[in-house]
BADRENMAR-231141 format. One record per atom (N, C-alpha, C): x, y, z; residue number from 1; residue in one letter; atom name. Coordinates in steps of 0.05 Angstrom, whole numbers, plus 5000, padded with zeros to 4 digits. Each point is the difference from the previous one (the first is absolute). Layout:
REM residues N
c1, c2, c3, num, residuo, atomo
X, Y, Z, NUM, A, CA
...
//
This chain:
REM residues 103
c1, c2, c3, num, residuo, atomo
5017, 4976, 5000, 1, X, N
4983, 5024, 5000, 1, X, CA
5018, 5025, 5000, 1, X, C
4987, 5023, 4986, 2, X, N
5020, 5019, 5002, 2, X, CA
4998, 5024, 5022, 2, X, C
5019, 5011, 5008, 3, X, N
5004, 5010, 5027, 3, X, CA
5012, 5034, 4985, 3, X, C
4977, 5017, 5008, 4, X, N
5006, 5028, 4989, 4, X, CA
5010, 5019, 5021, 4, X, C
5016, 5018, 4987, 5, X, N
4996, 5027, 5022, 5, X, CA
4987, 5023, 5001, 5, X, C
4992, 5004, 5007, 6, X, N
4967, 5022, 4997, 6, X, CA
5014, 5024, 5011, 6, X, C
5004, 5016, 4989, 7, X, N
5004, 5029, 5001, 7, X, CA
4987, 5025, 5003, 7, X, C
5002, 5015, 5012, 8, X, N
4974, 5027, 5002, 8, X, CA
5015, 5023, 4997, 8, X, C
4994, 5015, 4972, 9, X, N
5005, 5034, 4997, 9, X, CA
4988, 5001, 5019, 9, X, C
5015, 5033, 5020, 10, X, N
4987, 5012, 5014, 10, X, CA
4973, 5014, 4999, 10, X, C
4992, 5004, 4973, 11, X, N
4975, 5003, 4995, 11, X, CA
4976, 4986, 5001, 11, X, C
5014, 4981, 5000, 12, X, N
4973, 4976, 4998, 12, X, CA
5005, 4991, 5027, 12, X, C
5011, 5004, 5020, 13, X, N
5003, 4987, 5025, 13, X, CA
4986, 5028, 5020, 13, X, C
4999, 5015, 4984, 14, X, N
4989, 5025, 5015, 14, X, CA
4969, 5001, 4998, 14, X, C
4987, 4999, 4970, 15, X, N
4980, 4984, 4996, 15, X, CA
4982, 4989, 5015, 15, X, C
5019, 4982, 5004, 16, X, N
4991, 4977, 5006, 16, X, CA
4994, 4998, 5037, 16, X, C
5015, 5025, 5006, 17, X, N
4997, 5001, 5042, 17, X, CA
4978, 5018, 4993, 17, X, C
4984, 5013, 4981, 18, X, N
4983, 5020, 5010, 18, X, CA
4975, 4973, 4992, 18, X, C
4987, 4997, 4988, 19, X, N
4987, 4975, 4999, 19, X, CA
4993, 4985, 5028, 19, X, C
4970, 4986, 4993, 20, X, N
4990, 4996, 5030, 20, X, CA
5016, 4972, 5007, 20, X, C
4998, 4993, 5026, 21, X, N
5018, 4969, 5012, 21, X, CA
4995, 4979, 4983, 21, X, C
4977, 5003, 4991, 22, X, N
4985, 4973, 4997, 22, X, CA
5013, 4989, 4972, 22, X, C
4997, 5036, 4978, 23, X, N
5011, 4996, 4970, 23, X, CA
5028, 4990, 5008, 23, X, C
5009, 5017, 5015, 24, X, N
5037, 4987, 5002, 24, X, CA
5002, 4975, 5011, 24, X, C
4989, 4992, 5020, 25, X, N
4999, 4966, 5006, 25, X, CA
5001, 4979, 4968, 25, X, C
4976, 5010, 4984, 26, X, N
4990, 4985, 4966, 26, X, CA
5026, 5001, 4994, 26, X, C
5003, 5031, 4986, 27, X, N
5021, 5001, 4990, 27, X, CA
5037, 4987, 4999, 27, X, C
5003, 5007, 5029, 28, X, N
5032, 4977, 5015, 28, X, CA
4988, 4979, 4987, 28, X, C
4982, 4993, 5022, 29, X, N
5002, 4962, 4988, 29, X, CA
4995, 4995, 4980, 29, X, C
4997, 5003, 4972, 30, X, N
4988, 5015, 4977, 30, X, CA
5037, 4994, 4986, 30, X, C
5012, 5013, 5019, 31, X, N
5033, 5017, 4978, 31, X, CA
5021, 4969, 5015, 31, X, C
4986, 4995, 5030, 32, X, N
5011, 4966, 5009, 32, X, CA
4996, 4975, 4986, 32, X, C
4979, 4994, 4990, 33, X, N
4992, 4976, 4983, 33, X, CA
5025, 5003, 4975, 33, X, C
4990, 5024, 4984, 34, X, N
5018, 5014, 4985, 34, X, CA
5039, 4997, 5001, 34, X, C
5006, 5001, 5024, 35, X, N
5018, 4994, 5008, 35, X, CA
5016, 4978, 5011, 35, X, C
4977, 4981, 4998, 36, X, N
5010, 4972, 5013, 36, X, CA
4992, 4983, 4977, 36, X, C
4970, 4996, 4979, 37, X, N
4994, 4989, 4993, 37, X, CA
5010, 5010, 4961, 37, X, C
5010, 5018, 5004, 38, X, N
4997, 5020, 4971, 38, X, CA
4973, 5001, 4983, 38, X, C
4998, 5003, 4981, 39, X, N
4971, 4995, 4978, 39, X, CA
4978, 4994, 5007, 39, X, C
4989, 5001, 5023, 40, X, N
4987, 4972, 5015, 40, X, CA
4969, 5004, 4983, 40, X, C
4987, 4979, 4996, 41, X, N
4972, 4999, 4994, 41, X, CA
4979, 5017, 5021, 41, X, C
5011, 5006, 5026, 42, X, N
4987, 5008, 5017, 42, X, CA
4997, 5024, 5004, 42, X, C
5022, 5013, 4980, 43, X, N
4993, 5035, 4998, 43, X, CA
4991, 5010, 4970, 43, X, C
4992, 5014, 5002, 44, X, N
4985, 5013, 4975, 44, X, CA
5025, 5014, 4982, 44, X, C
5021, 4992, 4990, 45, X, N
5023, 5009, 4983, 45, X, CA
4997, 5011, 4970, 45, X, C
5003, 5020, 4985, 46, X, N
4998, 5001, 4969, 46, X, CA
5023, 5023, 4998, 46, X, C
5002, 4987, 4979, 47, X, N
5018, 5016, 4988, 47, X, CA
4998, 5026, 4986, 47, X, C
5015, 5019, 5005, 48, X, N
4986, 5042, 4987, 48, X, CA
5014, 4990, 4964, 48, X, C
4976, 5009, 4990, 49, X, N
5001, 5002, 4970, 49, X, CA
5026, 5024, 5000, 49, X, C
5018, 4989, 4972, 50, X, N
5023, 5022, 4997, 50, X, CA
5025, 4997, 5019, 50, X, C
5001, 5001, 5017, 51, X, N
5023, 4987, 5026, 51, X, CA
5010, 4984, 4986, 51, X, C
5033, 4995, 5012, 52, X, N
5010, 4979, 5005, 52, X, CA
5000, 4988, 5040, 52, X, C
4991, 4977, 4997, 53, X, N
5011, 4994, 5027, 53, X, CA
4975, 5016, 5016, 53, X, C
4990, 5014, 4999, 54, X, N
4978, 5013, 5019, 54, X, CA
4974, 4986, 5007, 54, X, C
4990, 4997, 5018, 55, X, N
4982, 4981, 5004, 55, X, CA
4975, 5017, 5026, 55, X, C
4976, 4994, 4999, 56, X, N
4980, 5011, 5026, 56, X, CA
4987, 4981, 5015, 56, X, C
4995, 5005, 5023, 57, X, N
4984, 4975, 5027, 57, X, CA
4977, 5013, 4998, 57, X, C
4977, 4991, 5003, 58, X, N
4978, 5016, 5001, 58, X, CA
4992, 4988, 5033, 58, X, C
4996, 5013, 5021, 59, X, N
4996, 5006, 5025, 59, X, CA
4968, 5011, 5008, 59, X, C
4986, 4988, 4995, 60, X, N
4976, 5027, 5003, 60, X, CA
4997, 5020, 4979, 60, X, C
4997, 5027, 5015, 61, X, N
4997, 5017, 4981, 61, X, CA
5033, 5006, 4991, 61, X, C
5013, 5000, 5011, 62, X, N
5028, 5007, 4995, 62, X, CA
5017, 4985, 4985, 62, X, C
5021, 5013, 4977, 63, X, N
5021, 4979, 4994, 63, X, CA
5019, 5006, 5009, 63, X, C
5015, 4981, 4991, 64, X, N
5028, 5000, 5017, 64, X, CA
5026, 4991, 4968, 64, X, C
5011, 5024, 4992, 65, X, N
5015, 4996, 4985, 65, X, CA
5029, 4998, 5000, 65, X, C
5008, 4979, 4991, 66, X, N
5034, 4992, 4993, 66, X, CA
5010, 4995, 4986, 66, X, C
5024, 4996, 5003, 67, X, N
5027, 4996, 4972, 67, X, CA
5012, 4968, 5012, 67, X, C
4995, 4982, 4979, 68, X, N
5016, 4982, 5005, 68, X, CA
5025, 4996, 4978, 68, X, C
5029, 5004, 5034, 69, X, N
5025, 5007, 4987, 69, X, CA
5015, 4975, 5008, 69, X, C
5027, 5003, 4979, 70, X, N
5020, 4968, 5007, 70, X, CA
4998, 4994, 5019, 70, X, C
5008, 4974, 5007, 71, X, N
5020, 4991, 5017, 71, X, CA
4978, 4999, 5031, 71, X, C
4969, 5008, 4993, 72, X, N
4977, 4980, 5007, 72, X, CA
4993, 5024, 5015, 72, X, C
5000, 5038, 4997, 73, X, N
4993, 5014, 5017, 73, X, CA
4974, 5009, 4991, 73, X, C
4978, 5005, 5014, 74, X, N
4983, 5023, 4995, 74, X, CA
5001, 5027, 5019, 74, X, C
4997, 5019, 4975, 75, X, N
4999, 5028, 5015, 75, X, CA
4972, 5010, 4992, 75, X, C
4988, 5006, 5022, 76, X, N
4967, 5013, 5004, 76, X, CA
5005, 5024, 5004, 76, X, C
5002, 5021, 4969, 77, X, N
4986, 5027, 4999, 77, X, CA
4979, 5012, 5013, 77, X, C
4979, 4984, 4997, 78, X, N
4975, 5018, 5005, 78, X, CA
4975, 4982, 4999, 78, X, C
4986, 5006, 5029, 79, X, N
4975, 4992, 5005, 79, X, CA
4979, 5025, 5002, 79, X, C
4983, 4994, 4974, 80, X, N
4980, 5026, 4996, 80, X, CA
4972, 4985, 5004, 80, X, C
4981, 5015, 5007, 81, X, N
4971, 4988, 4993, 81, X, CA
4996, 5004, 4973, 81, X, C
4979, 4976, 4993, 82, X, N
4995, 4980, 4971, 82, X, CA
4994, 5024, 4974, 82, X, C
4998, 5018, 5005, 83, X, N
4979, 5014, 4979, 83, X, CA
5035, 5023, 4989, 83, X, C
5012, 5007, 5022, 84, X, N
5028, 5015, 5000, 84, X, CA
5018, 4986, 4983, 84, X, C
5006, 4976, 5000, 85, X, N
5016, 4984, 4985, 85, X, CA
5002, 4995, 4971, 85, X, C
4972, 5002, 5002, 86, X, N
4993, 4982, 4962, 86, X, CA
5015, 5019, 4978, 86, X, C
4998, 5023, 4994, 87, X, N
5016, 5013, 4983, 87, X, CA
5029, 5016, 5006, 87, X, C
5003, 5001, 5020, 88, X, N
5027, 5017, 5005, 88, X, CA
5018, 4992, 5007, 88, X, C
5015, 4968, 4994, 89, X, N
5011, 4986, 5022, 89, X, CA
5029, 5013, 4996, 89, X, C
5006, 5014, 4972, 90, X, N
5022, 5007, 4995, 90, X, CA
5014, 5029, 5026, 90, X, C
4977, 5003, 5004, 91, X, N
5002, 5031, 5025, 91, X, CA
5011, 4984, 5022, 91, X, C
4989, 4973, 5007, 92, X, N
5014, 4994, 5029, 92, X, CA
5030, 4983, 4990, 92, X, C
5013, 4992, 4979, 93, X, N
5012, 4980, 4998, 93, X, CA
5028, 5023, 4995, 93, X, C
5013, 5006, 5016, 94, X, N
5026, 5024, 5006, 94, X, CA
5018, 4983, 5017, 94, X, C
5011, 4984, 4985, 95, X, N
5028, 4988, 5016, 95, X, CA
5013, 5015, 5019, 95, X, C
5005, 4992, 5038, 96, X, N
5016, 5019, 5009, 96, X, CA
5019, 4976, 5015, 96, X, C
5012, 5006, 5006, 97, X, N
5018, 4988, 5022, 97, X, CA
5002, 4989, 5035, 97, X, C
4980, 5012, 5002, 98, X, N
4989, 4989, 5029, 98, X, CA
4977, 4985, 4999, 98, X, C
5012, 4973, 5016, 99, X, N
4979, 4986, 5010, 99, X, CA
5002, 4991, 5030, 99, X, C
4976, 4985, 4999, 100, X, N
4997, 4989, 5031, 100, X, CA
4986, 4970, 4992, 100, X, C
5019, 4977, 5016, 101, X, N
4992, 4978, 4998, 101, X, CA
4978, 4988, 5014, 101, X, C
4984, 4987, 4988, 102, X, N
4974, 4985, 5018, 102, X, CA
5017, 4981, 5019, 102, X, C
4988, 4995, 5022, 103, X, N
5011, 4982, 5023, 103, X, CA
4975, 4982, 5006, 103, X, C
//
């Protein structure tokens, strides 16, 4: 099975603390399955038309968007609600250099 490392822009980890307990409870265990199980049938995964490597969780109303990079990492840009996402994904997808690892 494959074993990822889940990464968080500060943006999407910022996000993601204003959001109620309950969505962030979904969501972790949501980005854990994800991380232990990879691909899994058990999350709602598709792939963003145009991207390379970019992929979305659908969570509820919220997605949860990432980059899957070598060597088995994902980095999570940005968790927006469902209706924010559909056309603009190119506005959140700004490569930066800081992250924060899921534990």
């Amino acid at each position: 099975m494959p074993h990822y490392q889940v990464l968080f822009e500060k943006r999407a980890l910022k996000k993601l603390k204003k959001l109620s307990f309950k969505i962030q409870e979904k969501i972790l265990e949501a980005l854990r399955i994800l991380r232990d199980e990879g691909f899994s049938p058990k999350l709602n995964i598709k792939k963003l038309k145009g991207y390379t490597n970019h992929y979305r969780i659908k969570i509820g109303k919220y997605r949860i968007l990432f980059e899957l990079e070598p060597k088995n990492i994902i980095r999570i840009y940005a968790i927006l609600p469902r209706k924010k996402h559909t056309n603009n994904t190119h506005k959140y997808f700004k490569p930066t250099k800081k992250f924060i690892k899921l534990k």
